[in-house]
C-alpha positions in Angstrom: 8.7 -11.2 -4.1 6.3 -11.4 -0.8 3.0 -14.4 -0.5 0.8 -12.2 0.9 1.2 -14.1 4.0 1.2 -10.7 7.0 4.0 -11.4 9.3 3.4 -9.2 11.8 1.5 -5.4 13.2 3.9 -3.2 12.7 3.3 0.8 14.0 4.0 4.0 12.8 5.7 6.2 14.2 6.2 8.7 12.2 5.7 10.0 8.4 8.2 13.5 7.9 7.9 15.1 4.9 11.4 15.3 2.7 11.3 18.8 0.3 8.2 20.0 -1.6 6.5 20.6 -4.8 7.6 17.7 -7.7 10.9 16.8 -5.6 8.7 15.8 -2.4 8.9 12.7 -0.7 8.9 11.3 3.1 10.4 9.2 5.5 8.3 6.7 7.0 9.4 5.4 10.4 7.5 2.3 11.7 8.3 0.3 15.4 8.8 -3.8 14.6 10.3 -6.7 15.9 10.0 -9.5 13.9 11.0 -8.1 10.4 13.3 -6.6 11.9 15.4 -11.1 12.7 17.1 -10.8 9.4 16.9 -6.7 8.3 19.7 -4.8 6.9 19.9 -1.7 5.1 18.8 -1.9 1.4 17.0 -4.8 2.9 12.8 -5.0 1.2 9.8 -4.8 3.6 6.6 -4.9 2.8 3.7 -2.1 4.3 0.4 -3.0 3.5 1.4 -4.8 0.5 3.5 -1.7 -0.6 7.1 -2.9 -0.8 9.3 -0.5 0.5 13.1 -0.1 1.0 14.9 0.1 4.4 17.5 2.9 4.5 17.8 3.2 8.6 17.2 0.9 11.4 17.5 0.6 14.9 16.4 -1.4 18.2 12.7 -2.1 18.0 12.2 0.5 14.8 13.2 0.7 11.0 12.9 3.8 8.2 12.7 3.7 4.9 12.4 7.0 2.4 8.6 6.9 0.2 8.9 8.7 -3.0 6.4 10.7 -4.3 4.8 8.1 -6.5 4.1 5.9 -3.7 2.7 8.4 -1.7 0.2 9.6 -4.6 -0.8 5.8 -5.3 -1.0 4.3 -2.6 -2.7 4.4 1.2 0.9 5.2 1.9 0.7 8.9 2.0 -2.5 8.5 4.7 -0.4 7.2 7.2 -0.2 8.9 10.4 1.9 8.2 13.8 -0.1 5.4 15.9 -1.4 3.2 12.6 -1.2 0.0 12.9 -0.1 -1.5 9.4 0.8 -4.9 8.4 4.7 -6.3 7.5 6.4 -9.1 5.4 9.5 -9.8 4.7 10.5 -11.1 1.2 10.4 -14.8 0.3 13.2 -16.4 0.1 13.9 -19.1 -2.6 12.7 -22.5 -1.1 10.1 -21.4 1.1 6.6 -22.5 1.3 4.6 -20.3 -0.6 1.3 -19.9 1.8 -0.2 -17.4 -0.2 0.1 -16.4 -4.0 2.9 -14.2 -5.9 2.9 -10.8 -4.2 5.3 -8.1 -5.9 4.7 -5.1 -3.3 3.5 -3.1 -6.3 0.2 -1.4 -5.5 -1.8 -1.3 -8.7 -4.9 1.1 -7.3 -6.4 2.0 -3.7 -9.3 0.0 -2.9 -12.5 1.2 -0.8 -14.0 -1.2 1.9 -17.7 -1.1 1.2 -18.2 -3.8 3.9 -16.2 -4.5 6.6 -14.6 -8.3 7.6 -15.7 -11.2 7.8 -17.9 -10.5 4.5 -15.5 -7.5 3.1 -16.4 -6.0 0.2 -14.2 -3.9 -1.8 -14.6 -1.3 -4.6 -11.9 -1.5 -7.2 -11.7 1.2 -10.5 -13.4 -1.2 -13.0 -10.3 -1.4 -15.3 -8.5 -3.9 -12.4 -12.2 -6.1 -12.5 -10.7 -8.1 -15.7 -7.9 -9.4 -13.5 -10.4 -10.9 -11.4 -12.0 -14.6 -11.4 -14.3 -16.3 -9.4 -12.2 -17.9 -6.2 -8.5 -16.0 -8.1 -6.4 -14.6 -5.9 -6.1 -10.3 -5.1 -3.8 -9.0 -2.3 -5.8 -6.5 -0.1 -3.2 -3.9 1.8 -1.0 -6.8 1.7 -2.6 -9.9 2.3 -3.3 -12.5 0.1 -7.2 -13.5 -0.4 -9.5 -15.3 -2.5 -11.9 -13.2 -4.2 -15.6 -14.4 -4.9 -19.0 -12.7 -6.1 -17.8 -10.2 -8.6 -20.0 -7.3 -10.2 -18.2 -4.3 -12.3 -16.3 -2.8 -9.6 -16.6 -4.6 -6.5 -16.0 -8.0 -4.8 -16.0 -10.0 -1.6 -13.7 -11.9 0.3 -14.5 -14.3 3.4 -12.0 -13.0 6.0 -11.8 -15.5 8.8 -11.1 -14.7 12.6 -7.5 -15.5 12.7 -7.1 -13.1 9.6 -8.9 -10.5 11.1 -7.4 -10.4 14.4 -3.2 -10.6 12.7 -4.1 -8.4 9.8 -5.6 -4.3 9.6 -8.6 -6.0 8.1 -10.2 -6.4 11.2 -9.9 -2.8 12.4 -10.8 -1.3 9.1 -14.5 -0.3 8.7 -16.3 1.4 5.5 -14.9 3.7 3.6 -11.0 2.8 4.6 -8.8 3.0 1.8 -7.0 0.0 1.2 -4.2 -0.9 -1.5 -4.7 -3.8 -4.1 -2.2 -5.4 -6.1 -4.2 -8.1 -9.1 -2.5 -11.2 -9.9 0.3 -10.2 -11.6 0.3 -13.7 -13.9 -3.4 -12.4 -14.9 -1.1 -9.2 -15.8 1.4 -11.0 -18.1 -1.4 -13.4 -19.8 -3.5 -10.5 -20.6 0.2 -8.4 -22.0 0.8 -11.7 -23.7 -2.0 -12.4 -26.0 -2.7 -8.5 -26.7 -1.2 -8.7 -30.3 -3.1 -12.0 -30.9 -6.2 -10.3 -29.8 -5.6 -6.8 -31.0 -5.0 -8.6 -34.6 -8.7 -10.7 -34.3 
């Protein structure tokens, strides 16, 4: 469980490919320091909201293995040696929570339409229900508040600080971005299907 809440820039430094055809995954290596206080191995981290597994780590660096679903379904599989991406640990019980509910599950990749401060972002139209006016959406990781909404898009005011700790402010139009909905929006709507379904 992350807040959306960007600790730190991490970089990549590599992405290897592991076997091919339906068996094919990679091993993502990315340099750190901060996530890095408290990391062990089997330890979560989040990358770009995607949470991720750490299965090696070392002085100033940490790996984790990306399995094919993540790479098909997610910005994950786009990354390339010198990208700068954002990092959070998990929460840990008793903490503030600055943000909102973050799992690390990407539901969809997101397109900027326009960049910070006024992003826009384009969203498959099925995700749009999830949305309300001022609700919270996590945006390659970082928790925002989400504001004029039309069928497949919506805008979020991304303030200085944000842009300048955060990709947000180096991504322009047309980046791909990953976007998780607010997963108690999820569970209300999974909830009160059978109710609805039996209108």
């Amino acid at each position: 469980m992350f807040t959306g809440i960007v600790e730190e820039l991490g970089t990549v430094r590599d992405l290897s490919p592991i076997g091919d055809g339906l068996d094919a995954t990679a091993r993502l290596v990315i340099a750190a320091t901060t996530v890095l206080g408290d990391a062990t191995i089997g330890a979560s981290i989040a990358v770009n909201g995607c949470c991720l597994t750490v299965v090696d780590l070392g002085d100033g660096w940490w790996a984790t293995d990306v399995s094919r679903e993540t790479l098909t379904r997610t910005v994950t599989g786009g990354l390339a040696a010198g990208d700068v991406v954002n990092l959070e640990r998990p929460m840990a019980l008793g903490d503030r929570l600055g943000g909102h509910l973050v799992l690390g599950h990407v539901d969809a990749v997101g397109v900027i339409v326009d960049p910070a401060p006024d992003l826009r972002v384009r969203i498959p139209r099925d995700l749009v229900r999830y949305l309300v006016e001022k609700g919270s959406v996590t945006v390659d990781g970082i928790s925002l508040t989400a504001f004029d909404l039309d069928d497949d898009t919506f805008r979020v005011a991304v303030i200085p600080h944000t842009a300048a700790v955060t990709t947000l402010g180096r991504k322009g139009a047309g980046a791909p971005v990953n976007i998780e909905m607010d997963v108690l929006a999820k569970h209300v709507e999974r909830l009160l299907e059978p109710r609805l379904g039996a209108a």
